[in-house]
mmCIF file of the N, C-alpha and C atoms, coordinates in Angstrom:
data_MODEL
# 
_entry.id   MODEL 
# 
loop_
_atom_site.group_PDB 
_atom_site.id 
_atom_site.type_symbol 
_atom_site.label_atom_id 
_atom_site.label_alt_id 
_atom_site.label_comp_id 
_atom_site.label_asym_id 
_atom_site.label_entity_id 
_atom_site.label_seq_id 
_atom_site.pdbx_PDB_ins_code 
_atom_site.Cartn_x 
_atom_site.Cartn_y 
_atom_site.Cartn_z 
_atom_site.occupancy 
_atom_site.B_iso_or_equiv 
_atom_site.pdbx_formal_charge 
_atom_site.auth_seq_id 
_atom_site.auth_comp_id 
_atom_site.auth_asym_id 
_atom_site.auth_atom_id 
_atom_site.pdbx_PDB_model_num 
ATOM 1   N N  . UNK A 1 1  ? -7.522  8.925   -1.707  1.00 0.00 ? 1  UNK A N  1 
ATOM 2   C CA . UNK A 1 1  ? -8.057  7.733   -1.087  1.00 0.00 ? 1  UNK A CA 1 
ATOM 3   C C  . UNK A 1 1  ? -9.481  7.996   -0.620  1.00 0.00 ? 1  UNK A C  1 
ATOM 4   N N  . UNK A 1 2  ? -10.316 8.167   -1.342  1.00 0.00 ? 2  UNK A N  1 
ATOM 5   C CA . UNK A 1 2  ? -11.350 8.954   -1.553  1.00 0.00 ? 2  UNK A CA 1 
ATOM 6   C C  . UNK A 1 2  ? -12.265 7.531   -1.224  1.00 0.00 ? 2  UNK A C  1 
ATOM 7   N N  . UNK A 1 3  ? -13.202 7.544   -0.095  1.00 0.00 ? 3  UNK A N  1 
ATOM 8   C CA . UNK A 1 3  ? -13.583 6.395   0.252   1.00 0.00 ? 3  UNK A CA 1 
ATOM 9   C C  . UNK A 1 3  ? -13.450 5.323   1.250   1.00 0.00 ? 3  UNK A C  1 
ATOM 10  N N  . UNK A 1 4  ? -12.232 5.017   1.406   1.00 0.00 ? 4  UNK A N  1 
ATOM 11  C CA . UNK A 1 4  ? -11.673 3.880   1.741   1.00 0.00 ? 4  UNK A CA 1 
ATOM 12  C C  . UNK A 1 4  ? -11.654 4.115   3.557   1.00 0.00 ? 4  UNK A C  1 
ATOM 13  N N  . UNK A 1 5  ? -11.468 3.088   4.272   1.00 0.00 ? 5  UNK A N  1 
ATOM 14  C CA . UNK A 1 5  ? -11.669 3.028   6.097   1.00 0.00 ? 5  UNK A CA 1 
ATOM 15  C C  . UNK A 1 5  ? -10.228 2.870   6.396   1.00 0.00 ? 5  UNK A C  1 
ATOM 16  N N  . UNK A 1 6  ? -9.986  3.187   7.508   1.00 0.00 ? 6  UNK A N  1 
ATOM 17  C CA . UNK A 1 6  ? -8.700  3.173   7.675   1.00 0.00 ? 6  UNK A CA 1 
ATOM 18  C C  . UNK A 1 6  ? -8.767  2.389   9.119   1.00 0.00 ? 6  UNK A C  1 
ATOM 19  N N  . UNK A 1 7  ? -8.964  1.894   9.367   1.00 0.00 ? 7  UNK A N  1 
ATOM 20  C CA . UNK A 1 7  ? -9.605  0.855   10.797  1.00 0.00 ? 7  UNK A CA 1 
ATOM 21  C C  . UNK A 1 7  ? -8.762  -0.337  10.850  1.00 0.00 ? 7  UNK A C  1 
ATOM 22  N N  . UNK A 1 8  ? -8.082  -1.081  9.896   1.00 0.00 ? 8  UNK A N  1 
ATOM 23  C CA . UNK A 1 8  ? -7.251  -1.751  9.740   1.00 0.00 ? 8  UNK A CA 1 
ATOM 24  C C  . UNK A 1 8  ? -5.402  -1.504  10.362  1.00 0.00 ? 8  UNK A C  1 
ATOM 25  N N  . UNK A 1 9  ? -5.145  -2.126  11.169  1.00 0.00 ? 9  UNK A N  1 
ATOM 26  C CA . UNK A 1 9  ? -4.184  -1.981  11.433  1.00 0.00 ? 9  UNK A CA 1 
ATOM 27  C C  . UNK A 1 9  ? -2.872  -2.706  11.040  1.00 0.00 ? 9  UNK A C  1 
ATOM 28  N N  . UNK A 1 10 ? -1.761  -2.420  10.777  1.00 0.00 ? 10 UNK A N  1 
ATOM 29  C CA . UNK A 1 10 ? -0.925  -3.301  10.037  1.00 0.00 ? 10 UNK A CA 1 
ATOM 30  C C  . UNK A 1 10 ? 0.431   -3.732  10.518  1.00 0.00 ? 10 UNK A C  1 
ATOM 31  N N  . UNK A 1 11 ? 1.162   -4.707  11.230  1.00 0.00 ? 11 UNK A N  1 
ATOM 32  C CA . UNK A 1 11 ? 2.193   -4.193  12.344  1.00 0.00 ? 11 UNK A CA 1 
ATOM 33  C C  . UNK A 1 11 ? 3.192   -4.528  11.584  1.00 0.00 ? 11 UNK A C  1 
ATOM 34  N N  . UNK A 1 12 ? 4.401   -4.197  11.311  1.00 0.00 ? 12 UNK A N  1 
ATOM 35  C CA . UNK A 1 12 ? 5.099   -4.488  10.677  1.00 0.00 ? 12 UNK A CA 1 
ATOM 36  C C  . UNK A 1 12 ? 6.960   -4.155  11.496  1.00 0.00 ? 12 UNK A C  1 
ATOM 37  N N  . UNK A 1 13 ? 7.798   -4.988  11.035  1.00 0.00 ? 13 UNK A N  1 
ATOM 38  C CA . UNK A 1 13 ? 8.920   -5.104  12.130  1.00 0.00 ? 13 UNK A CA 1 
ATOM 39  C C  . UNK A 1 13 ? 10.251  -4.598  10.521  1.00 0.00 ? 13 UNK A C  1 
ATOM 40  N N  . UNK A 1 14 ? 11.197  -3.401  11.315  1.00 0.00 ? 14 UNK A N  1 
ATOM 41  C CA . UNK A 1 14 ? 12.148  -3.102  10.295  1.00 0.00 ? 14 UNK A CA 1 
ATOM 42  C C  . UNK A 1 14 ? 12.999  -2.318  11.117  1.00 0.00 ? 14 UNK A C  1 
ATOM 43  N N  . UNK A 1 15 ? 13.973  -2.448  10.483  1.00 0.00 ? 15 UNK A N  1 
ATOM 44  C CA . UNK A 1 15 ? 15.791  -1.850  10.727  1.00 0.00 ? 15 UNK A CA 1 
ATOM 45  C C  . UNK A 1 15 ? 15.402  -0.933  10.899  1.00 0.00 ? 15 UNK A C  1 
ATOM 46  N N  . UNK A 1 16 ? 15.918  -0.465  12.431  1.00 0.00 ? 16 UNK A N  1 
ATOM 47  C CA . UNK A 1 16 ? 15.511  0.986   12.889  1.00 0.00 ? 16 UNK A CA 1 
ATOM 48  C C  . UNK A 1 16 ? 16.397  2.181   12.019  1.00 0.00 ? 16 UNK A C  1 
ATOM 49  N N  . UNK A 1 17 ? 17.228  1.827   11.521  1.00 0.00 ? 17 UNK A N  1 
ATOM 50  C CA . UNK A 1 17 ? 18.173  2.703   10.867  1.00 0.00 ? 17 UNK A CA 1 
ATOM 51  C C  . UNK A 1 17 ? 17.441  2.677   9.639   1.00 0.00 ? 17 UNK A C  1 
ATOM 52  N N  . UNK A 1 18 ? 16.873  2.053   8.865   1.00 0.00 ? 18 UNK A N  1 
ATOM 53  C CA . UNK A 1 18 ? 15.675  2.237   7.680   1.00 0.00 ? 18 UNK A CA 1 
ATOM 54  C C  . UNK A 1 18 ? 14.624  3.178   8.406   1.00 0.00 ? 18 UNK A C  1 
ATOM 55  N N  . UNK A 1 19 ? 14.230  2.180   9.044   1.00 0.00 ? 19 UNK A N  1 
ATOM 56  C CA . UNK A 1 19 ? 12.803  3.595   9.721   1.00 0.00 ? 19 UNK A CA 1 
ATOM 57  C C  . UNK A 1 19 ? 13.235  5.128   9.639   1.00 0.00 ? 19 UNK A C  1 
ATOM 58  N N  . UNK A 1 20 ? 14.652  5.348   10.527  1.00 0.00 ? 20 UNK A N  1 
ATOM 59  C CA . UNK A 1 20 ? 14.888  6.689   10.460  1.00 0.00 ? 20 UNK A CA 1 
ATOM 60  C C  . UNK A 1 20 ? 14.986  7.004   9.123   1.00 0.00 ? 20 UNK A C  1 
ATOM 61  N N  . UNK A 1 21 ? 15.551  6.536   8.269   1.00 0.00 ? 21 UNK A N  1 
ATOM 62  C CA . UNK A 1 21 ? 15.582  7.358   7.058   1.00 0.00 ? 21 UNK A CA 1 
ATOM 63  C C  . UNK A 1 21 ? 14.104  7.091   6.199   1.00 0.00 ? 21 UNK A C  1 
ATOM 64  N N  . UNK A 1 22 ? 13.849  6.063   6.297   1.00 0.00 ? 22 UNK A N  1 
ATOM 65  C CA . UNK A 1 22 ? 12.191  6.551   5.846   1.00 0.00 ? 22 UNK A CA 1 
ATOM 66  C C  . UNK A 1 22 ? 11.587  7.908   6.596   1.00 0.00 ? 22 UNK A C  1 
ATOM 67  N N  . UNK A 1 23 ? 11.455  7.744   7.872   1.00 0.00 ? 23 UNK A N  1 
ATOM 68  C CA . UNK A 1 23 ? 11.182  8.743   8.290   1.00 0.00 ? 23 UNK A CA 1 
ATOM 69  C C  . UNK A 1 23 ? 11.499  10.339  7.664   1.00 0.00 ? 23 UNK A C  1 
ATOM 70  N N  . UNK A 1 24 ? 12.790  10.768  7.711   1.00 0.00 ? 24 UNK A N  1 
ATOM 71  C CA . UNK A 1 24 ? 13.397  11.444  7.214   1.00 0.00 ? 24 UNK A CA 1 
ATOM 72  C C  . UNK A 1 24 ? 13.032  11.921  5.626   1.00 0.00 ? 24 UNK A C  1 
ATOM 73  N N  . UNK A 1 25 ? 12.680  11.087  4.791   1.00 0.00 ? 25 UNK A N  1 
ATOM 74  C CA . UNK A 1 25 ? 12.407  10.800  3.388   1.00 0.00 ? 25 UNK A CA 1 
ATOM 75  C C  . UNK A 1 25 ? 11.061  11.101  3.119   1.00 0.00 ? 25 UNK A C  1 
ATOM 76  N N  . UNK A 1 26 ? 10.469  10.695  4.086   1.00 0.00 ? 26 UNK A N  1 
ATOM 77  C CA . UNK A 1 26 ? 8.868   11.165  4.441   1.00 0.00 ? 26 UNK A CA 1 
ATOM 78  C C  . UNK A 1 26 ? 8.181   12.531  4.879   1.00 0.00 ? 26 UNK A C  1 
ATOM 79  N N  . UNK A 1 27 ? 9.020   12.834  5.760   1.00 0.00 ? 27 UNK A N  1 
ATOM 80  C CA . UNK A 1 27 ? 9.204   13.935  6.251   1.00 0.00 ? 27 UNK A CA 1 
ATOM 81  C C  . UNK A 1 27 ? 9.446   15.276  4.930   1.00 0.00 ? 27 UNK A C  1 
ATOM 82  N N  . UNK A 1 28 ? 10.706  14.803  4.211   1.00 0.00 ? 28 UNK A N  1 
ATOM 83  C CA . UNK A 1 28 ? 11.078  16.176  3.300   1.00 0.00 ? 28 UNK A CA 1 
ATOM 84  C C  . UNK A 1 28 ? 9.928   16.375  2.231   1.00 0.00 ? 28 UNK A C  1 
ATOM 85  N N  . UNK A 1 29 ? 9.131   15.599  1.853   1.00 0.00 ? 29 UNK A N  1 
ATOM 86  C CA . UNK A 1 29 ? 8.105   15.404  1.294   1.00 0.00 ? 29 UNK A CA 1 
ATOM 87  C C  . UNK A 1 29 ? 6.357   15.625  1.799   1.00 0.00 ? 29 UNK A C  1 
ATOM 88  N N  . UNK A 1 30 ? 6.772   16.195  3.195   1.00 0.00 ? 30 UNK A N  1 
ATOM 89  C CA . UNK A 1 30 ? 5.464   16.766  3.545   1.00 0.00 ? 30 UNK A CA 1 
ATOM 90  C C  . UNK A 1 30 ? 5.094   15.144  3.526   1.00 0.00 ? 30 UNK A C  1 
ATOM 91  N N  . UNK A 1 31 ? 4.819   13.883  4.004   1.00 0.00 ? 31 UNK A N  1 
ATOM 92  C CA . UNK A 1 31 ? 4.091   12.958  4.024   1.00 0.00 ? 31 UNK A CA 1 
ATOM 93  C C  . UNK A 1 31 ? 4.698   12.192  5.255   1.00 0.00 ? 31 UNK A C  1 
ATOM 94  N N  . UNK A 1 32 ? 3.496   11.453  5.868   1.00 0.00 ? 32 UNK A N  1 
ATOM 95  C CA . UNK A 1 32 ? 3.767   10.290  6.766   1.00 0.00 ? 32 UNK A CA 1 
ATOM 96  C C  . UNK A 1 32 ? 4.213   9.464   6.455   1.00 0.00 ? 32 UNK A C  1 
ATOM 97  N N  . UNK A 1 33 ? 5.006   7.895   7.430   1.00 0.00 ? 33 UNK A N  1 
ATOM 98  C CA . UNK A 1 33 ? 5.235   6.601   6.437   1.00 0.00 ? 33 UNK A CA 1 
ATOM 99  C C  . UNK A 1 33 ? 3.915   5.853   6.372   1.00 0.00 ? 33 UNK A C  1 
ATOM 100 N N  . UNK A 1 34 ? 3.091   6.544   7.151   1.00 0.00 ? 34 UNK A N  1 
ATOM 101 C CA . UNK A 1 34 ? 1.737   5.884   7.378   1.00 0.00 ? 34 UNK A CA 1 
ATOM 102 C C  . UNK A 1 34 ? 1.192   5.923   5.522   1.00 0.00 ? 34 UNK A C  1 
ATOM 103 N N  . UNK A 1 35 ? 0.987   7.094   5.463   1.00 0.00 ? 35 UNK A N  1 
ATOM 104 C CA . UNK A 1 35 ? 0.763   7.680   3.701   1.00 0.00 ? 35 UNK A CA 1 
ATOM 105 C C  . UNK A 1 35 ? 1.245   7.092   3.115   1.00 0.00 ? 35 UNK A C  1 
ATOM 106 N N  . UNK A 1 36 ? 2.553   7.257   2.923   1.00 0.00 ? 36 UNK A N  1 
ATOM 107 C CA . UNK A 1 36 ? 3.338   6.083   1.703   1.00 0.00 ? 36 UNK A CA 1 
ATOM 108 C C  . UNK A 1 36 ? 2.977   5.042   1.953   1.00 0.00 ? 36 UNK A C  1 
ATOM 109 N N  . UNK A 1 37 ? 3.191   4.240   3.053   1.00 0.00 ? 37 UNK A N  1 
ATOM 110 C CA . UNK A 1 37 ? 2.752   2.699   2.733   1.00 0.00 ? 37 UNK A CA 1 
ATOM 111 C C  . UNK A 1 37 ? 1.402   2.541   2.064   1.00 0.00 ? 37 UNK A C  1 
ATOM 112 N N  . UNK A 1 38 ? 0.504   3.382   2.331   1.00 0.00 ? 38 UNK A N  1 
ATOM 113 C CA . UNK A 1 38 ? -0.762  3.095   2.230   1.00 0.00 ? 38 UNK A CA 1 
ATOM 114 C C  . UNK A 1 38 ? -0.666  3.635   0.515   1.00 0.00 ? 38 UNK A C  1 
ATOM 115 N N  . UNK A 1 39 ? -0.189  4.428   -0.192  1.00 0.00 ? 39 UNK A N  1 
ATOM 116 C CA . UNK A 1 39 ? 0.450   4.641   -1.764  1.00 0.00 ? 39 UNK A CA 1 
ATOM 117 C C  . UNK A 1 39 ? 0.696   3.427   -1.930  1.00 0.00 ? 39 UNK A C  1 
ATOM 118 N N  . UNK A 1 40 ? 1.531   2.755   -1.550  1.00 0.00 ? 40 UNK A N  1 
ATOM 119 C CA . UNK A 1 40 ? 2.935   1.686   -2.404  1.00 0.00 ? 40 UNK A CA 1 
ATOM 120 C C  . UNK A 1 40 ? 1.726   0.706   -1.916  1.00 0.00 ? 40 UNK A C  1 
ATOM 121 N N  . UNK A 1 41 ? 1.092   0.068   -1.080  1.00 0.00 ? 41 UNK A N  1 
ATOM 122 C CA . UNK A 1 41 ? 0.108   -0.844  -0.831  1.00 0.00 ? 41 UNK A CA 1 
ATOM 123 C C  . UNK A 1 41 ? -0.870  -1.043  -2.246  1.00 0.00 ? 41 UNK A C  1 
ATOM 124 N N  . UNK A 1 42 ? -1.034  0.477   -2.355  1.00 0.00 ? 42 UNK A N  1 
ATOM 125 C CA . UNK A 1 42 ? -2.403  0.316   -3.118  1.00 0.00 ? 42 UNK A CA 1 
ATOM 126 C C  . UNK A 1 42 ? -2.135  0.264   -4.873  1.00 0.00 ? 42 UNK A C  1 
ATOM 127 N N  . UNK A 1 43 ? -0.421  0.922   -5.265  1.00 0.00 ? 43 UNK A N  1 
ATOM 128 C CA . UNK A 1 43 ? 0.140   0.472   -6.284  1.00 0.00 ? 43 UNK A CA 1 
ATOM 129 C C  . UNK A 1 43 ? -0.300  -1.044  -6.226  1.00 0.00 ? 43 UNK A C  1 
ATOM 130 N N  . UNK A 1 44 ? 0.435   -1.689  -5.785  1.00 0.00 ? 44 UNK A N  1 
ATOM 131 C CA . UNK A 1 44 ? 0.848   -2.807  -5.478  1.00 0.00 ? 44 UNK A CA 1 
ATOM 132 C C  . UNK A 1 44 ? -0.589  -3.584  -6.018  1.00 0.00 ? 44 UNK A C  1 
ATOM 133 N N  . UNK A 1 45 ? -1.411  -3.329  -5.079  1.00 0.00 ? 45 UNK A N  1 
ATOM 134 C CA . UNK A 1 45 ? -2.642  -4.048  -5.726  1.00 0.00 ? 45 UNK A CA 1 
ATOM 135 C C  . UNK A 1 45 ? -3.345  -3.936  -6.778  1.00 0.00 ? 45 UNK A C  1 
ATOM 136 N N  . UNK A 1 46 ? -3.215  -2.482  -7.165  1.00 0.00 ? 46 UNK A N  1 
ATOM 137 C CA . UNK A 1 46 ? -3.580  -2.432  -8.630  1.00 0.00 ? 46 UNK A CA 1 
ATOM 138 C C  . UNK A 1 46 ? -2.502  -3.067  -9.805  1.00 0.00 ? 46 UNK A C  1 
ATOM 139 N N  . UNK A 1 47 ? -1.382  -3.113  -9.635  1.00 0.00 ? 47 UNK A N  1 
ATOM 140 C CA . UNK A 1 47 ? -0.458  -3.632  -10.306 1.00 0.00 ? 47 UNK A CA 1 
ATOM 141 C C  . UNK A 1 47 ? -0.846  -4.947  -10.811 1.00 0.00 ? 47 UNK A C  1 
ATOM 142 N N  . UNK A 1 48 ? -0.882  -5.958  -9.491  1.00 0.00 ? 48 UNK A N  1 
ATOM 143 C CA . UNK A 1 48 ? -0.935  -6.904  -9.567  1.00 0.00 ? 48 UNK A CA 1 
ATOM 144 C C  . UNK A 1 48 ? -2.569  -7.637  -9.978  1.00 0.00 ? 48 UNK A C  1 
ATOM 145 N N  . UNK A 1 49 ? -3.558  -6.521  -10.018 1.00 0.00 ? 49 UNK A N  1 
ATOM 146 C CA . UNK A 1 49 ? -4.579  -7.182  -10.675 1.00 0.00 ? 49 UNK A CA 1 
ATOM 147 C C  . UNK A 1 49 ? -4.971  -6.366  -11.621 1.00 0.00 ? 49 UNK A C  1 
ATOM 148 N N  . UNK A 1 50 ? -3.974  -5.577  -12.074 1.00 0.00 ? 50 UNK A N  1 
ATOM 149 C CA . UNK A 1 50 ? -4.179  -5.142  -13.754 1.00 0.00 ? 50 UNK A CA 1 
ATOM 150 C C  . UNK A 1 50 ? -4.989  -3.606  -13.993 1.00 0.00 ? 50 UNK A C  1 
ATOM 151 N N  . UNK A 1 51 ? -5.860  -3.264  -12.967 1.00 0.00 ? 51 UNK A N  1 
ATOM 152 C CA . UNK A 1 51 ? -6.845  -2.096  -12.950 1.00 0.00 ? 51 UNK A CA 1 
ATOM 153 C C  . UNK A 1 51 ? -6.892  -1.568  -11.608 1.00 0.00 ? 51 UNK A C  1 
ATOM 154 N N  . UNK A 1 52 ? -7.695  -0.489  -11.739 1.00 0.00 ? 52 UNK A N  1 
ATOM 155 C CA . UNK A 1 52 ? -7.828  0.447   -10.631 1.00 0.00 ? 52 UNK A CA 1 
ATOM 156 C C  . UNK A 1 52 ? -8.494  -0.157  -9.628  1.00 0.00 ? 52 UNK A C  1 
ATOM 157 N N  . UNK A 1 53 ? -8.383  0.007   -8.576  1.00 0.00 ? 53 UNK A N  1 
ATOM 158 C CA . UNK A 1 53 ? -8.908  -0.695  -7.216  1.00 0.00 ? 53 UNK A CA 1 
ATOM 159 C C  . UNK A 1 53 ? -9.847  0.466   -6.720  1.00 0.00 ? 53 UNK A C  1 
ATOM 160 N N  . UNK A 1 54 ? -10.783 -0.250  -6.173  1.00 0.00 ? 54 UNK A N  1 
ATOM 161 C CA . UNK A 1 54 ? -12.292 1.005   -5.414  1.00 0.00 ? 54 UNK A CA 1 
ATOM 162 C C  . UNK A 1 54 ? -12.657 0.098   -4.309  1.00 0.00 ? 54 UNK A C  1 
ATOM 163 N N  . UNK A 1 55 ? -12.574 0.692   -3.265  1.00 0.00 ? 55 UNK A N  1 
ATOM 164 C CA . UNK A 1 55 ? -13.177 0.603   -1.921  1.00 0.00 ? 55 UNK A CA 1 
ATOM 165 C C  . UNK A 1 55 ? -14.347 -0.552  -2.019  1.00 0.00 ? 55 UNK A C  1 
ATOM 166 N N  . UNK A 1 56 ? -14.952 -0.537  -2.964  1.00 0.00 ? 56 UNK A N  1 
ATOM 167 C CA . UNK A 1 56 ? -16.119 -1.402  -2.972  1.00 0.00 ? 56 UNK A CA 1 
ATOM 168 C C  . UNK A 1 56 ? -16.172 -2.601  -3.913  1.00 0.00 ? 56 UNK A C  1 
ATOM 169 N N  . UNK A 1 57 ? -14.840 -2.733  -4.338  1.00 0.00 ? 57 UNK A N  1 
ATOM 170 C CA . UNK A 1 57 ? -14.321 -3.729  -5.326  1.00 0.00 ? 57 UNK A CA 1 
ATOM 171 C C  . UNK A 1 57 ? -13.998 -5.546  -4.232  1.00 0.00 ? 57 UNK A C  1 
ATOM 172 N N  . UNK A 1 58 ? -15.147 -5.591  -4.436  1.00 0.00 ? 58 UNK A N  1 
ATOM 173 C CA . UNK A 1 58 ? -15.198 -7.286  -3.516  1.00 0.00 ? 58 UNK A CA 1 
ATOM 174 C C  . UNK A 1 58 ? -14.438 -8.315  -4.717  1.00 0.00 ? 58 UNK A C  1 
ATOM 175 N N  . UNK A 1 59 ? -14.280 -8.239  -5.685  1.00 0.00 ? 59 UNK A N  1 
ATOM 176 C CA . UNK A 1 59 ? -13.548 -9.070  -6.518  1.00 0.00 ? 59 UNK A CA 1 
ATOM 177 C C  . UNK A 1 59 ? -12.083 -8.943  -6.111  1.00 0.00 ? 59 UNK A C  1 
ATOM 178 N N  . UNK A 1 60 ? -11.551 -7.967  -5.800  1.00 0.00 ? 60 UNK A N  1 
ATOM 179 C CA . UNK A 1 60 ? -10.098 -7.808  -5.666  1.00 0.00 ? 60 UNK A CA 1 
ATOM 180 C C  . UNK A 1 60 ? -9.604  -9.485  -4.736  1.00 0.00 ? 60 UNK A C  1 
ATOM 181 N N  . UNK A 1 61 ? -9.815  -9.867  -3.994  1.00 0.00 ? 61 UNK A N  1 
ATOM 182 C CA . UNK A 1 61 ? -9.048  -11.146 -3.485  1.00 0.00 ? 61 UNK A CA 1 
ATOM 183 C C  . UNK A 1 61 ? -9.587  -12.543 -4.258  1.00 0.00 ? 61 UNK A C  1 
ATOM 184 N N  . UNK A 1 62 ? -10.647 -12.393 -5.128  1.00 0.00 ? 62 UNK A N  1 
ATOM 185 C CA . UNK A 1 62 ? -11.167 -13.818 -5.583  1.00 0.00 ? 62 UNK A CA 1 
ATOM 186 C C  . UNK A 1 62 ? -10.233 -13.929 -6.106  1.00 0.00 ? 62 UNK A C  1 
ATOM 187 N N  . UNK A 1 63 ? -9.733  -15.415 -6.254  1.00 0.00 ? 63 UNK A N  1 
ATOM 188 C CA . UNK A 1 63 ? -9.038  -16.099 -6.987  1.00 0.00 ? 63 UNK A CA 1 
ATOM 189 C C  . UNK A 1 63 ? -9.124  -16.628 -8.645  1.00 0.00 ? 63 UNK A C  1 
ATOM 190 N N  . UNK A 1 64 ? -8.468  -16.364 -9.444  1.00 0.00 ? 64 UNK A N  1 
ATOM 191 C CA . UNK A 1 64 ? -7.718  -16.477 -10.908 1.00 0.00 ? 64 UNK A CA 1 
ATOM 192 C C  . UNK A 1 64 ? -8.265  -14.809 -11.571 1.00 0.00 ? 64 UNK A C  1 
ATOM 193 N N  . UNK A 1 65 ? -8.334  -13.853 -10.600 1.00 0.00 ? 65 UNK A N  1 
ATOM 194 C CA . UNK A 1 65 ? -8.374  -12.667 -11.442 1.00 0.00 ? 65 UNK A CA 1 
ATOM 195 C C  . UNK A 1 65 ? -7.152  -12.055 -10.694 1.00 0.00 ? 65 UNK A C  1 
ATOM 196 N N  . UNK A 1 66 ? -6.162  -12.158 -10.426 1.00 0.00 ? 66 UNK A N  1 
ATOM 197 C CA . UNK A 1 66 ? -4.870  -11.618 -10.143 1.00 0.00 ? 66 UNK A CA 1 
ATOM 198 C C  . UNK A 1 66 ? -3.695  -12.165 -11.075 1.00 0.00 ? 66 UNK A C  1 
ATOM 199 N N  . UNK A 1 67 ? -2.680  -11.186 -11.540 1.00 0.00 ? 67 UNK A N  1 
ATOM 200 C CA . UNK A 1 67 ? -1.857  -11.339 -12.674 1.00 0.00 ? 67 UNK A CA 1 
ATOM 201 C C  . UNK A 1 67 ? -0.744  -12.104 -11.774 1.00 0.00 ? 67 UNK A C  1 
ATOM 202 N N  . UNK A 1 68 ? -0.111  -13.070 -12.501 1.00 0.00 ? 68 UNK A N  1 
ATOM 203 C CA . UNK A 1 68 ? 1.141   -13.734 -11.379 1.00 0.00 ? 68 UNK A CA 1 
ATOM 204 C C  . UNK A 1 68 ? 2.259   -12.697 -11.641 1.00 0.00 ? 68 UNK A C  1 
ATOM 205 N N  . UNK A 1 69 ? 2.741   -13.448 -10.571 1.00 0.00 ? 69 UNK A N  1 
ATOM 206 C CA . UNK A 1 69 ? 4.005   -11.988 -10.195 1.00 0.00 ? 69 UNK A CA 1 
ATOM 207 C C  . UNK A 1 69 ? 5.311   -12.038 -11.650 1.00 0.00 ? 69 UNK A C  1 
ATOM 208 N N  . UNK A 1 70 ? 5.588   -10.777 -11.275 1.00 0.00 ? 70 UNK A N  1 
ATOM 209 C CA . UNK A 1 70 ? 6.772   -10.674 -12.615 1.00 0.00 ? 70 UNK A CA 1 
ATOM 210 C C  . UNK A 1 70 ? 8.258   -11.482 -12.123 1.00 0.00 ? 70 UNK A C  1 
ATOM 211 N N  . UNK A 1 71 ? 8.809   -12.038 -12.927 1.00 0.00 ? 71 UNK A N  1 
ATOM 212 C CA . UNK A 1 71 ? 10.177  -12.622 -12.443 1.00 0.00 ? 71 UNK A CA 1 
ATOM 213 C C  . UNK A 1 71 ? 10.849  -12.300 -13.153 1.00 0.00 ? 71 UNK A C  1 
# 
């Protein structure tokens, strides 16, 4: 994540019995859930707009360059 600010905060509400085992899951893997989310986030956005995402990529939220979701 070579680049990118981390200043953004993100609050998010889940089954404490998930948390622990995320936790746990995170943990055996040497990683935070802070880390993974911020992985699966950034899948996520590259997924969904087809290419690699860069810190300085101001196109990423314009509208009709995002792929619609898979069903």
């Amino acid at each position: 994540m070579h680049g990118e600010q981390r200043t953004a905060r993100l609050t998010i509400l889940i089954d404490p019995r998930k948390k622990a085992v995320l936790e746990r899951l995170c943990a055996a893997e040497d990683l935070t859930p802070s880390q993974l989310l911020r992985r699966l986030i950034r899948s996520y956005i590259e997924e969904r707009l087809g290419r690699p995402w860069r810190p300085d990529d101001e196109r990423a939220g314009a509208p009709g360059r995002v792929r619609p979701a898979r069903r």
